[in-house]
PATORKOL-409017 format. One record per residue: x, y, z of N, C-alpha, C in turn. Coordinates in steps of 0.1 Angstrom, whole numbers, plus 2048, in hexadecimal, padded with zeros to 3 digits. Layout:
N
XYZXYZXYZ
...
This chain:
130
90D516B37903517B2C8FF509B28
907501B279074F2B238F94ECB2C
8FE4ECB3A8F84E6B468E74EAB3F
8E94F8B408D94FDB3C8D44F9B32
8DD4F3B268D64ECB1D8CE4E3B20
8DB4D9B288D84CBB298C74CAB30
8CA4D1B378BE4D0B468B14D6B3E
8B24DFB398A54E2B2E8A44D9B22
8AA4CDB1F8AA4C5B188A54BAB1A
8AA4B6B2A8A24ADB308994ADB36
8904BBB388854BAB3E87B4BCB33
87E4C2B278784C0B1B8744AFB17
87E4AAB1B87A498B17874490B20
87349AB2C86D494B3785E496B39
85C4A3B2E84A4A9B2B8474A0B1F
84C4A2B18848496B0984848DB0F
84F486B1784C475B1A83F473B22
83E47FB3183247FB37824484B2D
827488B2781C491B1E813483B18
82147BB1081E470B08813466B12
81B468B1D81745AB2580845CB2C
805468B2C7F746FB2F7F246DB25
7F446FB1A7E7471B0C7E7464B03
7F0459B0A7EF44EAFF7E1447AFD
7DB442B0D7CD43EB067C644CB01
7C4455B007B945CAF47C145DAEA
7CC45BAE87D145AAD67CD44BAD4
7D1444ADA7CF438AD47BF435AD3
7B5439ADA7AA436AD67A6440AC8
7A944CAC87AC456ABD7B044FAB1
7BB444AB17C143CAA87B442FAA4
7B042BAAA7A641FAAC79B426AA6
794431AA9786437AA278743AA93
796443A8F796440A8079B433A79
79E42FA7B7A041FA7679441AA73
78A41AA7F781410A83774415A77
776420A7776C428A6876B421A5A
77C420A5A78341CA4F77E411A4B
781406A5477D3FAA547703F0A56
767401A5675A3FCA5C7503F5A49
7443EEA4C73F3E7A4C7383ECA37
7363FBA3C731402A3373C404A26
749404A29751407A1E7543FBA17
74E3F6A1A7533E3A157403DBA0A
74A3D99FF73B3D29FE73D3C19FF
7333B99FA7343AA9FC73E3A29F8
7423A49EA75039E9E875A3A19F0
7593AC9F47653B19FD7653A4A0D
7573A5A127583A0A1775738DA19
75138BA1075337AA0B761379A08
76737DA0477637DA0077C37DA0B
779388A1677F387A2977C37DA32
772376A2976B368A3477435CA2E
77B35DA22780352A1C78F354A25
79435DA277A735DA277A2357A38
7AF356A3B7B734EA487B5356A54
7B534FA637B435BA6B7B8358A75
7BE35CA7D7C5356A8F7B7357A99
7B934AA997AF346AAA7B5342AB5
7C4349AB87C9344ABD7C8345ACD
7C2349ADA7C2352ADF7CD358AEA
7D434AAE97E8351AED7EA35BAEB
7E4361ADC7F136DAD67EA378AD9
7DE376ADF7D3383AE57DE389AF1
7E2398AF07E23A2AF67DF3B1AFA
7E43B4B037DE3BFB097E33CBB01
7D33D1AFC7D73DBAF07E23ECAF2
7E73EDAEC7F43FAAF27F13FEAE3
7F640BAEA7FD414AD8801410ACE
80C407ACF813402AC780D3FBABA
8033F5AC47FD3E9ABC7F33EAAB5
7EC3F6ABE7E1403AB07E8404AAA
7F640FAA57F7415A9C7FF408A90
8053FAA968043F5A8D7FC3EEA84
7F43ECA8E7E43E8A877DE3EDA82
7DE3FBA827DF40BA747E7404A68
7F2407A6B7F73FDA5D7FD3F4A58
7F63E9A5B7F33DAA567E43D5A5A
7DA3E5A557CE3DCA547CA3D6A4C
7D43D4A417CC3CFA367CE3BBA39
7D33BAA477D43AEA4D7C53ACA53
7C13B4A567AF3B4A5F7A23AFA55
79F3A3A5779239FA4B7863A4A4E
77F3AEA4F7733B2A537693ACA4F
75E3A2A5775639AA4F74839FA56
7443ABA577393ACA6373D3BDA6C
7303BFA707313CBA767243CCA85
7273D2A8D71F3D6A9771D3E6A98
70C3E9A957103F7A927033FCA9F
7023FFAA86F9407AB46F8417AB3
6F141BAA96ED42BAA56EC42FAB1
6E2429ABC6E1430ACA6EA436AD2
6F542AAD1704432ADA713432AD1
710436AC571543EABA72742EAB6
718426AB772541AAB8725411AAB
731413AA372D410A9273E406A95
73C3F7A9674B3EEA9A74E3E6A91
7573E2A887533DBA7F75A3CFA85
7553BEA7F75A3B4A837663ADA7B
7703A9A8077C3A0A7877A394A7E
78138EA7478437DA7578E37BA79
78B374A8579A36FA8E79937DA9B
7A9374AA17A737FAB07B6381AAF
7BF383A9E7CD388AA07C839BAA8
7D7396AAC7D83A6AB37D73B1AAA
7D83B4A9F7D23BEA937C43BFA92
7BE3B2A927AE3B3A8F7A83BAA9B
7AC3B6AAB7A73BCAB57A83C5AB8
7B23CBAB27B73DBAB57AE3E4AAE
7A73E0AA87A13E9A9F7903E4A9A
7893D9A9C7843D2AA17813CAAA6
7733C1AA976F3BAAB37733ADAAA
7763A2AAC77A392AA577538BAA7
76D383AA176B371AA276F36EAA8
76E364AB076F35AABA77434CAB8
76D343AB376E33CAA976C33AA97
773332A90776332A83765330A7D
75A329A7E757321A7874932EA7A
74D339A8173E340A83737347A7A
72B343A7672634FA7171C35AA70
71F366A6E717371A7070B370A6F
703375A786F6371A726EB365A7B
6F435AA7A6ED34BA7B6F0348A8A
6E7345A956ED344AA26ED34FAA9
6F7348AB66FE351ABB70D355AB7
714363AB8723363AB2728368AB9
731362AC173A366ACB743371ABF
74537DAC7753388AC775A388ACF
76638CACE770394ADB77739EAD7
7783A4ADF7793B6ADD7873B9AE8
């Protein structure tokens, strides 16, 4: 009886883990779309955002990595780390992004970031990375 536990126990952990490991990119992008609502362009007004152009931001591009689950869902919560100063919104291909300051791994995961410190919206050209 034991044995039959065990073995139904470990094949149960062996479907949740494969299950997981199949569906993580569409949760994680699932994770990224409501965030990215959240954060977007429209919920914010001007102080909000002059206030996000003033604070500090990582340019660093060492600490750029490759985006995983993890780092959505902590970038879920500690967005209030992400300065949104800017948005990219394409009605045509239902593409509404908003932009942060800096390229920490929080800001990317959930939007597109500035490039360099000194850019601004609008004026020029403005490098992002996504």
């Amino acid at each position: 009886m034991k044995k039959n536990n065990l073995r139904t126990l470990t094949w149960g952990i062996v479907l949740l883990v494969g299950l997981g490991l199949i569906f993580s990119a569409p949760i994680k992008n699932w994770l990224i779309s409501i965030k990215s609502d959240e954060l977007a362009i429209e919920s914010m007004d001007a102080s909000d955002i002059d206030k996000n152009k003033q604070k500090k931001a990582s340019f660093d591009f060492e600490e750029v990595r490759l985006l995983d689950l993890k780092t959505v869902a902590l970038a879920r919560f500690n967005s209030n780390q992400i300065n949104v100063i800017g948005g990219i919104s394409i009605p045509s291909v239902n593409l509404n992004l908003p932009i942060g300051k800096g390229i920490s791994e929080f800001t990317l995961a959930l939007t597109a970031g500035t490039m360099k410190e000194n850019q601004v919206m609008g004026k020029g050209s403005c490098n992002l990375f996504n």
